[in-house]
C-alpha positions in Angstrom: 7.0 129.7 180.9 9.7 127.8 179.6 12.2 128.1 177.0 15.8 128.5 175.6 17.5 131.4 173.3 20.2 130.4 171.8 22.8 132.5 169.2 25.6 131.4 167.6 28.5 133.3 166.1 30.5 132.1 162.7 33.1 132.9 160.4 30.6 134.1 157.8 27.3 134.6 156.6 26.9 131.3 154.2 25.2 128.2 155.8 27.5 124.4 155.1 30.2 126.6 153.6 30.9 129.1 156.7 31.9 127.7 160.2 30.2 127.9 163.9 32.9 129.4 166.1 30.8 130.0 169.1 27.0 128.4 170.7 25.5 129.9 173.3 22.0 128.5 174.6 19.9 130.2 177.9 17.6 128.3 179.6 15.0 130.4 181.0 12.0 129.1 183.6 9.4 131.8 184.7 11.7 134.6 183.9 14.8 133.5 185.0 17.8 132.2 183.9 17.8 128.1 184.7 20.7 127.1 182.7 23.7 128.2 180.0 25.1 126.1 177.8 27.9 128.2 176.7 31.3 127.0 174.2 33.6 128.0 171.6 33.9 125.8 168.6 36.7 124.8 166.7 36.0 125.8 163.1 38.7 123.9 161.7 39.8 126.6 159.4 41.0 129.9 160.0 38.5 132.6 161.2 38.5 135.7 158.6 39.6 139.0 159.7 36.0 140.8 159.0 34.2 138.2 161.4 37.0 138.3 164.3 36.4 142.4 163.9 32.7 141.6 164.5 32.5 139.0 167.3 36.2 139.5 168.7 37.2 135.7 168.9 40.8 134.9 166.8 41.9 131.7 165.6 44.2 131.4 168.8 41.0 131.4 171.0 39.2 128.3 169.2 42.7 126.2 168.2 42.3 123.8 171.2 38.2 124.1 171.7 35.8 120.7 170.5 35.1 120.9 167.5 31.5 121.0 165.9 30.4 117.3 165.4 31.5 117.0 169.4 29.4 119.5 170.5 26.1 118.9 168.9 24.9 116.5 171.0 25.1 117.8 174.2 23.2 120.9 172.1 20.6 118.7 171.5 20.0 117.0 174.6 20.6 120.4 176.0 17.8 121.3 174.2 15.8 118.6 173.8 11.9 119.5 173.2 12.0 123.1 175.2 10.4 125.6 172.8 13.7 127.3 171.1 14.2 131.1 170.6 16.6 133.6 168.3 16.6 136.7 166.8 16.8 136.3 163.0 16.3 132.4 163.8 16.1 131.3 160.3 20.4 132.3 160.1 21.2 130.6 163.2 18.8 127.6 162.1 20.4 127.1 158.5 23.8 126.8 160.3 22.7 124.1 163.0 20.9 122.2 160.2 23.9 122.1 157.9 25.6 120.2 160.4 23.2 118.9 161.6 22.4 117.4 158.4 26.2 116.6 157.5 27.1 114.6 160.6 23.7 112.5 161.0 23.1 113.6 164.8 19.7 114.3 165.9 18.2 117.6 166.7 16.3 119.3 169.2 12.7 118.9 169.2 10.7 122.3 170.1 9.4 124.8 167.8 11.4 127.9 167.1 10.4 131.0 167.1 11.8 134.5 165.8 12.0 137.8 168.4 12.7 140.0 164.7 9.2 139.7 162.7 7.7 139.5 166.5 9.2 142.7 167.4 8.6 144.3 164.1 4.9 143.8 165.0 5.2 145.0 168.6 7.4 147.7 168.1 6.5 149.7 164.9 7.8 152.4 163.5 11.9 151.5 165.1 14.7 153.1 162.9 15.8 149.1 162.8 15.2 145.6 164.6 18.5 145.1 165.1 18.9 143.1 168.5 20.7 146.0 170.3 18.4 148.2 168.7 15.6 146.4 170.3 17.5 146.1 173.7 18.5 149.5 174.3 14.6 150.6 172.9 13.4 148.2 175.9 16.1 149.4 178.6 17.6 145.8 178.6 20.9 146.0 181.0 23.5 145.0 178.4 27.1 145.2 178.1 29.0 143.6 175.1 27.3 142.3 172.1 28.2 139.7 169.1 29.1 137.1 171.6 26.6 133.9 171.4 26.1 133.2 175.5 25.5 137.5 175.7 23.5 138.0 172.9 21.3 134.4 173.6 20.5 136.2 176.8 19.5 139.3 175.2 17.1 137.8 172.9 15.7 135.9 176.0 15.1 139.0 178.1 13.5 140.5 174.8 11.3 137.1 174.1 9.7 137.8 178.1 9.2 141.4 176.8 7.3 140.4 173.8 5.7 137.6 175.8 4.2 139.9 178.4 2.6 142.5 175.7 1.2 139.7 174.2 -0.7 138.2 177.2 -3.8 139.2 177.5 -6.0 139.1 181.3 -3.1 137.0 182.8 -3.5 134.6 179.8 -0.4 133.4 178.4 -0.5 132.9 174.6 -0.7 129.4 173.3 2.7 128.3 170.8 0.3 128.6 167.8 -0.8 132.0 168.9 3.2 133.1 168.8 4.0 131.1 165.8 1.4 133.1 163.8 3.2 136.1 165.1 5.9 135.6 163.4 4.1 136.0 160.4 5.5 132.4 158.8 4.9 128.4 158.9 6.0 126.9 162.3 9.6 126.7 162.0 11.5 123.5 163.6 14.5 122.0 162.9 14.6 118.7 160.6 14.3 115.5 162.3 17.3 113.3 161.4 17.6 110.1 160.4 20.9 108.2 160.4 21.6 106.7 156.8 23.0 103.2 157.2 26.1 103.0 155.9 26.9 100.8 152.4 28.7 97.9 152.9 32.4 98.0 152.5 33.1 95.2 149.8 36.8 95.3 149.9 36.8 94.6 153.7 34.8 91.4 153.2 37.2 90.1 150.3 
């Protein structure tokens, strides 16, 4: 079994209008943890007070990181057609596609799938589905949460959980089978396709 979790934290809650301040992507093969791709991100404006409260990273910690448009494509190719994993996936996808979408750069390729409605499904009958909710109900060794490398590894330890109840006689489930899971359409991000660029007429004159 292969596959990568990723997080992200951001200065707010609204997708092309709020910023990425932090990706964090695990690479997991057969249970372990193959690769981290792991950065802060320069949001290039200043990170509100509420979010810093929540994910503890201050505009002094991002001033000299890449910025946004720099990173993506080493996300991608990070990425590249490994089935992807988050927890609440749709908010971390709607980020990643607005700039995604905005800067013309090509996205990763594998499905994504969502640890929240799986769990809800798994796990019935949980006060909440909140991640540390789910990783303390599971025994999870954890320490801080609300950072993206942490909490990506979270939801990956939590995806082999759900995996394992889900196999059946040693049979691991097929995509489809964990797609319908989740209870919605299989989820991926938008393929991209570079706009060419109008022709500047004042540079030919």
């Amino acid at each position: 079994m292969r596959f990568i979790a990723f997080d992200l934290e951001t200065t707010g809650t609204v997708p092309g209008v709020d910023a990425i301040v932090e990706i964090g992507a695990v690479r997991f093969v057969n249970g372990q943890i193959d690769a981290i791709y792991s950065t802060l991100v320069n949001p290039l404006k200043p990170i509100p007070p509420g979010a810093s409260k929540v994910n503890g990273i201050f505009d002094e910690m991002v001033k000299d990181k890449p910025k946004i448009e720099d990173l993506l494509p080493s996300f991608t190719e990070f990425c590249q057609d490994d089935i992807l994993v988050a927890h609440n996936a749709v908010f971390d996808g709607q980020f990643l596609t607005a700039d995604f979408k905005k800067l013309e750069i090509p996205t990763p390729r594998g499905v994504i799938l969502d640890t929240l409605p799986i769990a809800r499904k798994i796990f019935p009958g949980l006060p909440n589905y909140k991640l540390g909710t789910l990783v303390q109900h599971l025994k999870i060794p954890n320490s801080e949460f609300h950072r993206a490398e942490a909490d990506a590894t979270y939801c990956g330890r939590l995806f082999i959980e759900l995996y394992q109840r889900v196999s059946v006689g040693g049979q691991q489930p097929k995509v489809e089978n964990l797609v319908a899971l989740t209870g919605k359409p299989e989820y991926k991000f938008p393929e991209i396709i570079r706009q060419p660029k109008q022709l500047d007429l004042l540079s030919l004159l």
